[in-house]
N, C-alpha and C positions, 0 to 999 in steps of 0.2 A: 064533221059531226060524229063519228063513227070512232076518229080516233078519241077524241074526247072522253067516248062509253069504253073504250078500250083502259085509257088509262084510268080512272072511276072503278073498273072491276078489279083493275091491281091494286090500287089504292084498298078499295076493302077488305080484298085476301090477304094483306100487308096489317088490316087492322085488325080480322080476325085472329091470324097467327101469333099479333102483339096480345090478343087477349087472353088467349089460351096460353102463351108461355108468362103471361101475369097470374094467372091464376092455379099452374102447376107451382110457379114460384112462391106463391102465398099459401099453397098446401103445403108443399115441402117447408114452408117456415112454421107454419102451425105446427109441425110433428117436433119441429126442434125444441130440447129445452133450455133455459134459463137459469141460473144459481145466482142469487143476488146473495151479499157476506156484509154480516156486520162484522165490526172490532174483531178480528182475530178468527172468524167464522165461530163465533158464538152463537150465531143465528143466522141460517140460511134457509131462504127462499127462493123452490122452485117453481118454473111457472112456465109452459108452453108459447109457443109465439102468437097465440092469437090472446096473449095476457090472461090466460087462467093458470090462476094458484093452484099447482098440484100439490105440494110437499110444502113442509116449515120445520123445521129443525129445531131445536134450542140446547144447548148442550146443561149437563144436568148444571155444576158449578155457576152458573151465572144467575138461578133462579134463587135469589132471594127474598123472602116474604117480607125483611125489611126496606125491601127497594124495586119494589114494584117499577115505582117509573124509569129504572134503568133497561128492564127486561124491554118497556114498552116502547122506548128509545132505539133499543137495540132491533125489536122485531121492524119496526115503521123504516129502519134504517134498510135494512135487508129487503123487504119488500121493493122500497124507492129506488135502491140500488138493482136489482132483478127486473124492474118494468124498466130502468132505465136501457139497461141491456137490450131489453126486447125491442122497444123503439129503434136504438140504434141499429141494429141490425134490417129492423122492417124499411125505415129507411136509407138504407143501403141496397138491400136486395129490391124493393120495389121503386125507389130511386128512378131507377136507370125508366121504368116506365111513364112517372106519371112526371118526370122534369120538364117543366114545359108548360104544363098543361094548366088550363086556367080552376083553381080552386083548389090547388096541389102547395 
């Protein structure tokens, strides 16, 4: 009976230690940023890894007032491309944690 509460207290130190190097790992990805690029970096979108938009870019040449819905093409693009980024990275680095796990 005894070894059973033995292995139960490793088992949890094993899950504490998973939880804490999960959640140093998703700090250290929050701090990281992101640069999503349209066409040619006409428009760039930066954004932290907890998916907030820090920065946008637009470079002056591509704003023109007869073609609005290019600019807004270009920003949606940059954006989409920048969270895409973030994702992929978030599942890589947090990945290795939750694979497995039911609702992951």
């Amino acid at each position: 009976m005894m070894r059973g509460m033995g292995n139960m207290q490793g088992m949890m130190k094993q899950v504490q230690k998973m939880q804490k190097d999960m959640e140093k790992a998703q700090s250290e990805l929050n701090e990281r940023e992101f640069v999503g690029e349209a066409t040619n970096q006409l428009v760039t979108a930066t954004f932290t890894g907890d998916r907030k938009l820090k920065d946008i870019s637009i470079k002056e040449d591509v704003v023109d007032p007869e073609d609005v819905e290019m600019l807004q093409d270009l920003v949606i693009m940059a954006v989409n491309d920048g969270l895409a980024k973030v994702e992929k990275e978030t599942e890589s680095t947090m990945g290795k944690y939750t694979k497995g796990l039911p609702g992951f």
